[in-house]
TILO-882499 format. One record per atom (N, C-alpha, C): residue number from 1; residue in three letters; y, z, x. Coordinates in nm, 2 decimals, m for minus. Last residue first. Layout:
% TILO-882499
- NUM	ALA	Y	Z	X $
...
This chain:
% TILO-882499
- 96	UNK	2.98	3.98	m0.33 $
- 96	UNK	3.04	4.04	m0.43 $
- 96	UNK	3.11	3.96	m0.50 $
- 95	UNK	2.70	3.82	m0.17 $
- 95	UNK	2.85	3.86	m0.14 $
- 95	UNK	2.86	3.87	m0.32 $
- 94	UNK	2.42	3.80	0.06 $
- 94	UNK	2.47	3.84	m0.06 $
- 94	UNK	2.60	3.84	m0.09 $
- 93	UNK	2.36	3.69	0.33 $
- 93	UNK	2.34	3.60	0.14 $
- 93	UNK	2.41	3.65	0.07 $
- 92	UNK	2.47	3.67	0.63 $
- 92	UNK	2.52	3.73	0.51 $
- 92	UNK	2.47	3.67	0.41 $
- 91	UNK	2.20	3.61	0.93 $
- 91	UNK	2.34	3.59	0.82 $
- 91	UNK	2.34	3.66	0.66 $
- 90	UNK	2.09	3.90	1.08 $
- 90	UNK	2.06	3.76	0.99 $
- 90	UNK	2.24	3.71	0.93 $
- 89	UNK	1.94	4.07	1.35 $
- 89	UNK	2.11	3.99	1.24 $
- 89	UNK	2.08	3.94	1.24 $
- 88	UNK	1.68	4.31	1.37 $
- 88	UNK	1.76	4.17	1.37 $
- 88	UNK	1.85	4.13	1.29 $
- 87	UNK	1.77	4.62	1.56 $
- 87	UNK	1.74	4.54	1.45 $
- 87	UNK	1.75	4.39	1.50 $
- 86	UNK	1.84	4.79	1.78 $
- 86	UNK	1.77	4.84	1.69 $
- 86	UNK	1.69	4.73	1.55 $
- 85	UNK	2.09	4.71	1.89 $
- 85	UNK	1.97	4.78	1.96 $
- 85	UNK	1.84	4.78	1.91 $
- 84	UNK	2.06	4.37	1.75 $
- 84	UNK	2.19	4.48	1.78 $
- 84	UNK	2.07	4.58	1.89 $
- 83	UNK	2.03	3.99	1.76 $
- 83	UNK	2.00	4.13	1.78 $
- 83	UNK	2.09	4.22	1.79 $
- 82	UNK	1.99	3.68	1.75 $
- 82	UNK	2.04	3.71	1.73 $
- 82	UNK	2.01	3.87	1.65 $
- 81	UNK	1.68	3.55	1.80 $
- 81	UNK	1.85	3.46	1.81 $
- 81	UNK	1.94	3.54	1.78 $
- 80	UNK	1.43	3.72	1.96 $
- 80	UNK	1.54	3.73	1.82 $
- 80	UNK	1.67	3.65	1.87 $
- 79	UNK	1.26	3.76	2.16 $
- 79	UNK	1.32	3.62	2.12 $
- 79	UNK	1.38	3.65	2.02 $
- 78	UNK	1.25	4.07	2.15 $
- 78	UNK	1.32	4.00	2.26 $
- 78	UNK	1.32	3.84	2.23 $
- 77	UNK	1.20	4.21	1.97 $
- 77	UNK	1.37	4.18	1.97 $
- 77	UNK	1.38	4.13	2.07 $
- 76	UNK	0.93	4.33	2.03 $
- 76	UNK	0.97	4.28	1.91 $
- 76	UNK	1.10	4.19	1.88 $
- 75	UNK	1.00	4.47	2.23 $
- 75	UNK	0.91	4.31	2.23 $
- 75	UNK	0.97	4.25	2.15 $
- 74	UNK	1.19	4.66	2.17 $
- 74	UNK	1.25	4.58	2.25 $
- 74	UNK	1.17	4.44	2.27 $
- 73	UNK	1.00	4.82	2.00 $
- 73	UNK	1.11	4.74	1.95 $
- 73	UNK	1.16	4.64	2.03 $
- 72	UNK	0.62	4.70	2.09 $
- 72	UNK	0.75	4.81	2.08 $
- 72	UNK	0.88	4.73	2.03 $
- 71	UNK	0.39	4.62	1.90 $
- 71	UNK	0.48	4.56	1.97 $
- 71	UNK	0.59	4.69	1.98 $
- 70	UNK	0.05	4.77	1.91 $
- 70	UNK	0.17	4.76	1.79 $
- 70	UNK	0.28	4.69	1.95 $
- 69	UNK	m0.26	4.74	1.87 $
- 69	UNK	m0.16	4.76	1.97 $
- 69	UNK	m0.02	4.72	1.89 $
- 68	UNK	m0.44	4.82	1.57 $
- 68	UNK	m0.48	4.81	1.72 $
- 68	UNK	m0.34	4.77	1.76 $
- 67	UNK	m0.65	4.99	1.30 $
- 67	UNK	m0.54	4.98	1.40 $
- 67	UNK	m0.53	4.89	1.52 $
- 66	UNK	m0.82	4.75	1.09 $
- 66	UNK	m0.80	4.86	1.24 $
- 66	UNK	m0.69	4.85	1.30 $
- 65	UNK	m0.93	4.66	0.85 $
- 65	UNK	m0.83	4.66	0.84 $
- 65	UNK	m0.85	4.76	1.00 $
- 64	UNK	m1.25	4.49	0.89 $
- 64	UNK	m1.15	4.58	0.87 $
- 64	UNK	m1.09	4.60	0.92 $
- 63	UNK	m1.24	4.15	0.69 $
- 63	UNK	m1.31	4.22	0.82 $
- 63	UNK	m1.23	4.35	0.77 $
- 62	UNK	m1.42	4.00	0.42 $
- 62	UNK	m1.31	4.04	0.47 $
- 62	UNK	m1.35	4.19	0.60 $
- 61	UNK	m1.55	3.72	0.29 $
- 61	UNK	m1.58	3.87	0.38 $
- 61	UNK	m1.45	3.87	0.46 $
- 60	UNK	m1.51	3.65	m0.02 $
- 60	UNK	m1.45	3.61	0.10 $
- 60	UNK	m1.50	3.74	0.18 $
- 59	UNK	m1.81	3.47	m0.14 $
- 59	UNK	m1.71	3.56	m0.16 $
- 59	UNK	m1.63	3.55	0.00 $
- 58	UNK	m1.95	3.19	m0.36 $
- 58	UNK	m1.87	3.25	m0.20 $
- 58	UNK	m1.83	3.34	m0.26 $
- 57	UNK	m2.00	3.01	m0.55 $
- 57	UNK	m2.12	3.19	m0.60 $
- 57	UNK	m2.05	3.25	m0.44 $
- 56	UNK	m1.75	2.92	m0.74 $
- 56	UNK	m1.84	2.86	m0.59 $
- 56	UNK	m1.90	3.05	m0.65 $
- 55	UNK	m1.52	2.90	m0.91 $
- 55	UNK	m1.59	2.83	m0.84 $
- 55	UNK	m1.69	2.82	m0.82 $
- 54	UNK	m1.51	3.15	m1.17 $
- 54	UNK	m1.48	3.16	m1.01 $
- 54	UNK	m1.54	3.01	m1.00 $
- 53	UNK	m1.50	3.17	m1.45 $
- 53	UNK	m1.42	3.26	m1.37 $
- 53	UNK	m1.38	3.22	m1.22 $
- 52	UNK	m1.59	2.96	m1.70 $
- 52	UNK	m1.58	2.94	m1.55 $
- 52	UNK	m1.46	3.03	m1.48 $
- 51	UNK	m1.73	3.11	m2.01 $
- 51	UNK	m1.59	3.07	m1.92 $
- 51	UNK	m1.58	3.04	m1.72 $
- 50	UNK	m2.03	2.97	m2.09 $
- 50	UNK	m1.90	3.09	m2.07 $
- 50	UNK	m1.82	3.04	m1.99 $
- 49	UNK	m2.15	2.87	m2.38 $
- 49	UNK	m2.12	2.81	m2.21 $
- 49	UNK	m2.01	2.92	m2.21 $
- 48	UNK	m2.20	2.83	m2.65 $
- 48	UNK	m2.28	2.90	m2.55 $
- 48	UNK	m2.26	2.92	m2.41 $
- 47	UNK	m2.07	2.53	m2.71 $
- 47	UNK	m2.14	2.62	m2.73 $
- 47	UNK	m2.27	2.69	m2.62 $
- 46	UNK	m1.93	2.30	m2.58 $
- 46	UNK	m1.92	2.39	m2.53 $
- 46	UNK	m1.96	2.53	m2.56 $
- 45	UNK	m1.92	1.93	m2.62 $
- 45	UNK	m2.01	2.07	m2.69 $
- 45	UNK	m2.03	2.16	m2.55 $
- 44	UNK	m1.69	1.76	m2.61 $
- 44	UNK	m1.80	1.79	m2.54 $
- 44	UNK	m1.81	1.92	m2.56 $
- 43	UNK	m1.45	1.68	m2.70 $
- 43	UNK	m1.57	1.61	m2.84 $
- 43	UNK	m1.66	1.70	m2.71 $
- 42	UNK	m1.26	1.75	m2.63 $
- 42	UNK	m1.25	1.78	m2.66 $
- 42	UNK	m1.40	1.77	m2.78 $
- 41	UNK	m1.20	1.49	m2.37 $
- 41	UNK	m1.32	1.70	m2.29 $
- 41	UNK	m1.32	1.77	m2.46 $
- 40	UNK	m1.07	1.32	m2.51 $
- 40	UNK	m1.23	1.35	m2.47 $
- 40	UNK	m1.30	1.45	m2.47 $
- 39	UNK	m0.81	1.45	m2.56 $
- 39	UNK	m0.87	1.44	m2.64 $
- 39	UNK	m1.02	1.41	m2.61 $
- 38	UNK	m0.78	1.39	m2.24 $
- 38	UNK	m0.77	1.59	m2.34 $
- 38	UNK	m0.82	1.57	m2.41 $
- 37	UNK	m0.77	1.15	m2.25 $
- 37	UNK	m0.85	1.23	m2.16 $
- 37	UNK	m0.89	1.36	m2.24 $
- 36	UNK	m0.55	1.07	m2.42 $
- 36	UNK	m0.64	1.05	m2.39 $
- 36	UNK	m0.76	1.11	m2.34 $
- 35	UNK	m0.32	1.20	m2.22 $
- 35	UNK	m0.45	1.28	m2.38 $
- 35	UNK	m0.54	1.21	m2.41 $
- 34	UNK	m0.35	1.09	m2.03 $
- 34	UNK	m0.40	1.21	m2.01 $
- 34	UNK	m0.43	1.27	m2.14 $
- 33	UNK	m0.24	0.81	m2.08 $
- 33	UNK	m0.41	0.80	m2.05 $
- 33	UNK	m0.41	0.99	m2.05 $
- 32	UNK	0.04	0.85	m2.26 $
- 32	UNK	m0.11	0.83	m2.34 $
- 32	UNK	m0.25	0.85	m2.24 $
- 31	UNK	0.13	0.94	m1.95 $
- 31	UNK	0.08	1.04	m2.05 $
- 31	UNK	m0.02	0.99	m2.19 $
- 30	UNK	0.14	0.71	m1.85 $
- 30	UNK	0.05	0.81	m1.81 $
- 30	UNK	0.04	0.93	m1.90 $
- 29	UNK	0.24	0.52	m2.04 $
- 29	UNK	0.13	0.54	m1.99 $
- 29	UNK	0.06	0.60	m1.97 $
- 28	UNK	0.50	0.69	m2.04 $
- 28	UNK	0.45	0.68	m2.11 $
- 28	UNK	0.29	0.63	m2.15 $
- 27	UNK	0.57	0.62	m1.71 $
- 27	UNK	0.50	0.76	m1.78 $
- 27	UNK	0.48	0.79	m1.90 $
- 26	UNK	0.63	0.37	m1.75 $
- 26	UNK	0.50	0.43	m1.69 $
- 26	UNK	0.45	0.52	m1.74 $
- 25	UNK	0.85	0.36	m1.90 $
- 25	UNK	0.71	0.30	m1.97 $
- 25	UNK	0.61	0.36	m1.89 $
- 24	UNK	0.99	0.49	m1.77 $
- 24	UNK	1.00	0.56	m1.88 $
- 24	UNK	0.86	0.47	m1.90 $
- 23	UNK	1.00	0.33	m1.52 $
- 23	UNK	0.94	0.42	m1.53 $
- 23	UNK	0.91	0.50	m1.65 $
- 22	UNK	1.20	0.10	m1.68 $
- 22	UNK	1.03	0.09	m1.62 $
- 22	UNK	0.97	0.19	m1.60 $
- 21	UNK	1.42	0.22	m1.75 $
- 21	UNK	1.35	0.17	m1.81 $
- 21	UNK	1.21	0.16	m1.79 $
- 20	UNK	1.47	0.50	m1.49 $
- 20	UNK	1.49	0.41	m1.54 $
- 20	UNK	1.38	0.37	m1.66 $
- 19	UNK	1.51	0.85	m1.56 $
- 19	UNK	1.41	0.75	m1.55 $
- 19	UNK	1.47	0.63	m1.57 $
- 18	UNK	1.57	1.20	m1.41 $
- 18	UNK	1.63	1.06	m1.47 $
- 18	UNK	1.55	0.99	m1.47 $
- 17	UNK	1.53	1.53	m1.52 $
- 17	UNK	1.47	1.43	m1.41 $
- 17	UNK	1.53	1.29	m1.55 $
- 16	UNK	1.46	1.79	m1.58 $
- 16	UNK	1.62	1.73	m1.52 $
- 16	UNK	1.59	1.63	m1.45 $
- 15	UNK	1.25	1.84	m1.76 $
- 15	UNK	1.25	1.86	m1.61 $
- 15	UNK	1.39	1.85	m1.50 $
- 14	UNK	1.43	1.84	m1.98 $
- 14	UNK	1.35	1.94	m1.98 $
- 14	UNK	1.33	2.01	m1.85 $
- 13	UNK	1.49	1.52	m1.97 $
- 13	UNK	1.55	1.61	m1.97 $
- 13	UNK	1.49	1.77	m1.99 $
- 12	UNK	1.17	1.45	m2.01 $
- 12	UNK	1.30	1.39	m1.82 $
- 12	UNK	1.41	1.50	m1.87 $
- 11	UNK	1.11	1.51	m2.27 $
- 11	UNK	1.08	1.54	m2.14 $
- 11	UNK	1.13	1.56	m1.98 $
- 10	UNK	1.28	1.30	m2.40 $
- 10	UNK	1.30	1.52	m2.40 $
- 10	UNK	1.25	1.64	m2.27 $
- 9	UNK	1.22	1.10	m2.34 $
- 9	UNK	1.34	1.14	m2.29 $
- 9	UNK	1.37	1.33	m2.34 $
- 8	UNK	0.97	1.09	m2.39 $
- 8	UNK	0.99	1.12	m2.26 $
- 8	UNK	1.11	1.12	m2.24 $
- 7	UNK	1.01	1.13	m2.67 $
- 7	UNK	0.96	1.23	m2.61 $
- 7	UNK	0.96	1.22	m2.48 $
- 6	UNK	1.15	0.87	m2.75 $
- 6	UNK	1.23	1.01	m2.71 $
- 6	UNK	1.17	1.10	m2.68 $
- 5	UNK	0.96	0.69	m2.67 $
- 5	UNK	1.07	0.74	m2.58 $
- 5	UNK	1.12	0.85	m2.62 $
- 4	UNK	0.64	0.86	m2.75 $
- 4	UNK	0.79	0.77	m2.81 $
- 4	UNK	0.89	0.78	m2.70 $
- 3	UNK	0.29	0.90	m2.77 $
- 3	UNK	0.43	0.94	m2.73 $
- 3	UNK	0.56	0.84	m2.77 $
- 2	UNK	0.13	1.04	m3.05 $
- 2	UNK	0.20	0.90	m3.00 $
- 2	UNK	0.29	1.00	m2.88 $
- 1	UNK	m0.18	1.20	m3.10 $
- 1	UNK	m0.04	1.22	m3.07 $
- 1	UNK	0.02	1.10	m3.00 $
């Protein structure tokens, strides 16, 4: 596969990204060296070989889940920049 400017200019517009002249050539670079590449891993005989699910033979030990001391409301609302009795005020996102 060639790239051509107008594929990095389909590209840059795709991502909404501008290129000067120089950079258009870089990344035309960089993209011949990455198929490049693609096309290598593609000559390496992968008969028999299963799919790499996981990394590493780690698992993650996960502790348990225990109740333990809850904040009452008034902790909970005491550095809030801005509170009513009961909650925190945030500013408005939504609007109609």
């Amino acid at each position: 596969m060639s790239i051509s400017e107008l594929k990095v200019d389909e590209l840059a517009h795709l991502a909404r990204l501008e290129f000067t002249n120089r950079e258009k050539q870089a990344i035309k670079d960089d993209l011949r060296r990455i198929i490049s590449f693609c096309n290598k891993l593609k000559e390496v005989n992968t008969d028999g070989v299963d799919p790499l699910i996981y990394l590493s033979q780690e698992q993650n030990i996960l502790r348990k889940d225990v109740v333990g001391e809850m904040l009452s409301k008034k902790q909970a609302l005491y550095n809030a920049p801005s509170a009513d009795s009961d909650y925190f005020k945030v500013p408005k996102v939504i609007t109609k």
